[in-house]
LOTIRO-730794 format. One record per residue: residue in one letter; chain; x, y, z of N, C-alpha, C in turn. Coordinates in pm, whole numbers, plus 50000, padded with zeros to 5 digits. Last residue first. Layout:
% LOTIRO-730794
a,A,X,Y,Z,X,Y,Z,X,Y,Z
...
***
This chain:
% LOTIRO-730794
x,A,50005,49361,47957,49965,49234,47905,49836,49267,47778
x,A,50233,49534,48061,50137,49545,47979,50122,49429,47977
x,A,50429,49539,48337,50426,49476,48208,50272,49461,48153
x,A,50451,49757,48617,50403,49658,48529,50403,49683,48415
x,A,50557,50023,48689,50622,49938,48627,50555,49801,48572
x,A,50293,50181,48716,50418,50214,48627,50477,50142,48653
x,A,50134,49988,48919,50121,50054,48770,50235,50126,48702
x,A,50360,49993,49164,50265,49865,49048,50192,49913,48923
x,A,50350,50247,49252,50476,50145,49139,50443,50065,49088
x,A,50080,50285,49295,50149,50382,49213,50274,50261,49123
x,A,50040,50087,49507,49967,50120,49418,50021,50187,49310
x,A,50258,50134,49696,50232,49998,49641,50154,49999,49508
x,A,50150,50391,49768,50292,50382,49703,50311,50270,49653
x,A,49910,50354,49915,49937,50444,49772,50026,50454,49709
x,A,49961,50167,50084,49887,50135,49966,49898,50191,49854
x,A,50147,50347,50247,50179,50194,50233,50115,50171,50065
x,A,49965,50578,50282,50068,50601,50248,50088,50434,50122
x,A,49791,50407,50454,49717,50464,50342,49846,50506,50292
x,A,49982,50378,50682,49926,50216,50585,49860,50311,50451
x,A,50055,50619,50772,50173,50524,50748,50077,50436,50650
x,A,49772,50707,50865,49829,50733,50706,49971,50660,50665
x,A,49763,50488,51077,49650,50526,50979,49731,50535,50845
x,A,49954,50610,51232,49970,50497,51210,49891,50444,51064
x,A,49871,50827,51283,49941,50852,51204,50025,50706,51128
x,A,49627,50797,51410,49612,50881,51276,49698,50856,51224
x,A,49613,50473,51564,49631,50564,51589,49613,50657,51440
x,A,49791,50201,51802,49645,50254,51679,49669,50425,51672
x,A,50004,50124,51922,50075,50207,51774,49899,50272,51708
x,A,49961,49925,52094,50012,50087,52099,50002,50209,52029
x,A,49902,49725,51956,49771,49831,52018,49825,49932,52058
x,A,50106,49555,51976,50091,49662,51861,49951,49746,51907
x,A,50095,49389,52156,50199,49497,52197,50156,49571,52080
x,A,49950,49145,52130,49907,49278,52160,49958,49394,52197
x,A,49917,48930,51874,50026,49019,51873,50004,49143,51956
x,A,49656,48835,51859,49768,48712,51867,49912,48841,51911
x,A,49481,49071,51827,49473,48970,51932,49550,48882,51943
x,A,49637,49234,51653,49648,49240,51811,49592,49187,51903
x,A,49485,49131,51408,49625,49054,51445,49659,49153,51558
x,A,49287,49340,51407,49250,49193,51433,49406,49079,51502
x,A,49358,49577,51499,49219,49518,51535,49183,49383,51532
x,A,49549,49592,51309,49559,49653,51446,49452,49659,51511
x,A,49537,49488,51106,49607,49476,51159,49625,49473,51268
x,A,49302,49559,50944,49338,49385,50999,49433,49390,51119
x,A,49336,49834,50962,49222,49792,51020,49256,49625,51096
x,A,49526,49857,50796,49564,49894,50914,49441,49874,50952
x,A,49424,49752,50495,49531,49692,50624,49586,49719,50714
x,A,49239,49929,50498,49187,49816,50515,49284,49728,50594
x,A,49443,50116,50400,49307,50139,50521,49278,50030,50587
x,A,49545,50006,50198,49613,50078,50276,49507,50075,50393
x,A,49315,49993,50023,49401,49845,50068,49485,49934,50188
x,A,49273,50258,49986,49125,50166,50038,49216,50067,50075
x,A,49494,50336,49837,49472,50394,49941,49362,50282,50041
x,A,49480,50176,49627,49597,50152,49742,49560,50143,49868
x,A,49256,50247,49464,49229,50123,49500,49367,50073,49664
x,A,49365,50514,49434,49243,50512,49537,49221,50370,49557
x,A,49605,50462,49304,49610,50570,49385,49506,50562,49506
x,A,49480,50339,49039,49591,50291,49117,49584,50339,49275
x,A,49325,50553,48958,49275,50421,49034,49362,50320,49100
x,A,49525,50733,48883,49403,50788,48996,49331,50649,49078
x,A,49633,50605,48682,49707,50650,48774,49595,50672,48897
x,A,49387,50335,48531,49519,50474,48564,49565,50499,48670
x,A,49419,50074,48556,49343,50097,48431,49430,50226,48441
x,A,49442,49879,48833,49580,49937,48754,49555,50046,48612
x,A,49259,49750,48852,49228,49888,48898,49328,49934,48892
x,A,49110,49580,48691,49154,49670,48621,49186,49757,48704
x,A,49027,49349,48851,48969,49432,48882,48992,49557,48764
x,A,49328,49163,48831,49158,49113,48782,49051,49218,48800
x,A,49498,49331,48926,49490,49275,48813,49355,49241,48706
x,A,49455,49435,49210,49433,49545,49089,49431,49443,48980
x,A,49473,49182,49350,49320,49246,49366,49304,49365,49257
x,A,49691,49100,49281,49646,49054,49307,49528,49049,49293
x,A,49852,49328,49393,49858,49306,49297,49761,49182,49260
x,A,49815,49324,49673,49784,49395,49641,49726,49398,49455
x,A,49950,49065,49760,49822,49077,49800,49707,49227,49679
x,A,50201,49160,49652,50174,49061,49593,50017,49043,49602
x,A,50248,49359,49876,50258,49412,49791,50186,49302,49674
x,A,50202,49207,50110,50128,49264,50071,50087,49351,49967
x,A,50451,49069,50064,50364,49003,50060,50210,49051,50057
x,A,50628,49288,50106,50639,49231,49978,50525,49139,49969
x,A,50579,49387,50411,50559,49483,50239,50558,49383,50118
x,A,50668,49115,50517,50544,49199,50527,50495,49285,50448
x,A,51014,49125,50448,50868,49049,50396,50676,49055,50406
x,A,51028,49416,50550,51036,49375,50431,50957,49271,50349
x,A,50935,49367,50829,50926,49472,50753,50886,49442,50625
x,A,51151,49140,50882,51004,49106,50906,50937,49203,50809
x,A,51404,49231,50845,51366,49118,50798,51230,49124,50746
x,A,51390,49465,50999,51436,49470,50859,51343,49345,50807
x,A,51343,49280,51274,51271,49412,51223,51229,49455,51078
x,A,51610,49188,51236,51465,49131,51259,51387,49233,51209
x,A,51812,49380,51241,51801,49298,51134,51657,49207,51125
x,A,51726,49529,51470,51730,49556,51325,51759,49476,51232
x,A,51786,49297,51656,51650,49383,51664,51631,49496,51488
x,A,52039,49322,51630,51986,49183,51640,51850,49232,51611
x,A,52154,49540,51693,52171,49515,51568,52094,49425,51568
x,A,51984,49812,51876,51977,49672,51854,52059,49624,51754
x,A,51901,50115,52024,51952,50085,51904,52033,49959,51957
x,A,51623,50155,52269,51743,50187,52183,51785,50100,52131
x,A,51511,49950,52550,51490,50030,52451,51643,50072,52348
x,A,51363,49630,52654,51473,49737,52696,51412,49817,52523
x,A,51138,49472,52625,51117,49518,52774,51269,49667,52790
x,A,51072,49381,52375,51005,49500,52386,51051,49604,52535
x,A,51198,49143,52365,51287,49290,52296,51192,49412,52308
x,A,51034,48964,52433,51120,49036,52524,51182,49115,52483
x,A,50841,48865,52254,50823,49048,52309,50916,49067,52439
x,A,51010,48747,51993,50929,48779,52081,50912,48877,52161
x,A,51157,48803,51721,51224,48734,51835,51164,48757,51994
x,A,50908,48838,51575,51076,48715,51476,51122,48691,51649
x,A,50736,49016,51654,50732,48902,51560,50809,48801,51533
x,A,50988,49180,51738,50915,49096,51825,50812,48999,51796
x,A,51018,49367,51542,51143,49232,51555,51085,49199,51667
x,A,50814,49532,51589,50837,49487,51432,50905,49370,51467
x,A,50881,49670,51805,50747,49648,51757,50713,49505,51729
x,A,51149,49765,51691,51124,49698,51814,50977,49592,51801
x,A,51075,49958,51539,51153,49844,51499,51116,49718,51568
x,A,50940,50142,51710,50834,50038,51575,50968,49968,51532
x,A,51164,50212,51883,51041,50187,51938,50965,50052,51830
x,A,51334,50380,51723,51354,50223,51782,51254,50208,51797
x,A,51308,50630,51793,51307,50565,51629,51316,50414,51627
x,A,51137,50802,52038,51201,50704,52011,51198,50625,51867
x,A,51038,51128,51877,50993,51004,51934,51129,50895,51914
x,A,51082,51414,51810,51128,51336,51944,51092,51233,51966
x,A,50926,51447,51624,50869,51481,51674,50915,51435,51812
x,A,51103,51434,51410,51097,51547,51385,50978,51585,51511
x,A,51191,51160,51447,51301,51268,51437,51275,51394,51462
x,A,50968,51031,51358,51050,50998,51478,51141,51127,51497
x,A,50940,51096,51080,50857,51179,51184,50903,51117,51352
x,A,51179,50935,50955,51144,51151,50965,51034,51178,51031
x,A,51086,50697,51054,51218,50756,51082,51168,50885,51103
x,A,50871,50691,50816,50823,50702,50994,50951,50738,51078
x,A,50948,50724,50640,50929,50871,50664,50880,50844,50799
x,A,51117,50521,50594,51189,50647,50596,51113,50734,50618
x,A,50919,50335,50588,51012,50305,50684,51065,50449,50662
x,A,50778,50378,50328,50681,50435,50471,50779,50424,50571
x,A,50967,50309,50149,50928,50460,50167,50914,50434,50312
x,A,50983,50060,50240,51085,50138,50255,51063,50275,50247
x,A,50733,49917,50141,50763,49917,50262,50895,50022,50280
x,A,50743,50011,49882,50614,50107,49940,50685,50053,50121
x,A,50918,49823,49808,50950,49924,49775,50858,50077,49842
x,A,50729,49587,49849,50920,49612,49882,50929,49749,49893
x,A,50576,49632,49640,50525,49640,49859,50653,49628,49897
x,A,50694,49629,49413,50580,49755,49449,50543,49707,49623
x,A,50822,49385,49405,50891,49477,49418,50802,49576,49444
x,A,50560,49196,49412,50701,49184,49487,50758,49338,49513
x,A,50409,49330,49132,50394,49339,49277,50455,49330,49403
x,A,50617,49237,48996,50634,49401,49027,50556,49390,49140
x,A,50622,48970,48984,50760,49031,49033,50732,49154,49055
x,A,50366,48942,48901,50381,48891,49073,50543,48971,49061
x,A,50076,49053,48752,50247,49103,48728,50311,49074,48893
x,A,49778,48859,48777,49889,49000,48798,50057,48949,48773
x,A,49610,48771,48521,49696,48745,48558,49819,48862,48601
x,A,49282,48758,48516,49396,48881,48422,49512,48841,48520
x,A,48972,48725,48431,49069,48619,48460,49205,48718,48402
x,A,48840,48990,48520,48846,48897,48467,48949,48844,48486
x,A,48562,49193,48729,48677,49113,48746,48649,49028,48574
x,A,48470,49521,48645,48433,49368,48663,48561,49296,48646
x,A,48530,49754,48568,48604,49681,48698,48562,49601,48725
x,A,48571,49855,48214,48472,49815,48346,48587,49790,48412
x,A,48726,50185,48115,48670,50044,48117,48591,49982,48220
x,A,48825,50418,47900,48755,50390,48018,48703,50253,48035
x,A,49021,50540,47794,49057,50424,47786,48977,50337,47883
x,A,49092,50775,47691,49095,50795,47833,49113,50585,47862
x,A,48995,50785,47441,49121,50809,47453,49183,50779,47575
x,A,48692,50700,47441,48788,50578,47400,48916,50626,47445
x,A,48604,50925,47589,48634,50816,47651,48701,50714,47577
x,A,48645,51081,47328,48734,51112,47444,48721,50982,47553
x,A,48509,50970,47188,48603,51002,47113,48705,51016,47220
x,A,48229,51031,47315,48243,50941,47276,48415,50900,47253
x,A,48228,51308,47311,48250,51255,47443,48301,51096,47394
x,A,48183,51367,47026,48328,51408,47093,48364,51327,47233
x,A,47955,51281,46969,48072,51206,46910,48241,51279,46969
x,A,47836,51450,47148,47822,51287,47117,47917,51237,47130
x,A,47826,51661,46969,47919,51659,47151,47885,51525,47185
x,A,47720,51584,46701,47909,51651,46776,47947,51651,46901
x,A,47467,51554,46870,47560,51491,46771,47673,51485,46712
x,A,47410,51848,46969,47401,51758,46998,47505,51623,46946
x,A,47420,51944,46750,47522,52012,46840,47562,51868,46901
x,A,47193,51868,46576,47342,51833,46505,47435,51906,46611
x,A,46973,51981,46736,47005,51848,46711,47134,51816,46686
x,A,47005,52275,46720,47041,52221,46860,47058,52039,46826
x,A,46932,52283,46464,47078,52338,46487,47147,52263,46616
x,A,46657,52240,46489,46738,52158,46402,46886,52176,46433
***
């Protein structure tokens, strides 16, 4: 009898604690994402990942030009691939391209957490990124290097966590700054 009514308190406690936690489905519903934070959450995930691919250019002797370069051969073709070093014409392309590339995937992103709930916490924010992060260094560099094949350079681990980085930081600001609905 004792073990029944334990029972029935740890019930009502688990119970008590998933309402607090706020646990929900990930069945899609009609949930309209937050498009300016998404904007700004792949803006903003593109500039991290730009400063720390800098700090590992730096920290491992690699040419820091090189993925600009890459990058502004989208906008001004792959003859900027044939010389090396520091461009203003090639950085502002680069910049350009960069930027709108983060922001549009940042929007992509938002997009797929809205209707999914996968903005619900921090942890799902974090792992729905990460999986978009993955996924878009897969398109990328497997599929858009058949129209773009100077980027087959770049496959690679660290290229890898640059995009899982990408997602998880897209992921993160898009939940703390979105607007509750």
């Amino acid at each position: 009898m004792e073990m029944h009514g334990f029972g029935l308190r740890l019930g009502s406690h688990l119970h008590a604690y998933l309402d607090r936690m706020r646990v929900q489905s990930h069945r899609w519903t009609a949930r309209e994402p937050d498009w300016a934070i998404g904007a700004l959450a792949g803006f903003g995930a593109g500039g991290i990942v730009m400063l720390v691919e800098l700090a590992f250019a730096a920290a491992f002797g690699t040419d820091p030009w090189r993925t600009p370069r890459l990058v502004a051969a989208m906008a001004l073709g792959s003859p900027v691939l044939q010389v090396g070093g520091y461009s203003l014409e090639v950085l502002v392309a680069a910049l350009a391209v960069h930027y709108l590339l983060g922001t549009f995937f940042g929007l992509v992103l938002a997009a797929l957490m809205a209707p999914f709930h996968l903005d619900s916490s921090a942890v799902m924010a974090v792992t729905a990124g990460a999986l978009f992060g993955l996924l878009l260094y897969l398109f990328n560099f497997y599929v858009i290097t058949g129209v773009l094949p100077w980027f087959a350079e770049m496959r690679g681990w660290v290229t890898v966590l640059g995009h899982v980085e990408f997602g998880v930081m897209a992921g993160l600001i898009y939940r703390m700054l979105e607007r509750r609905r």
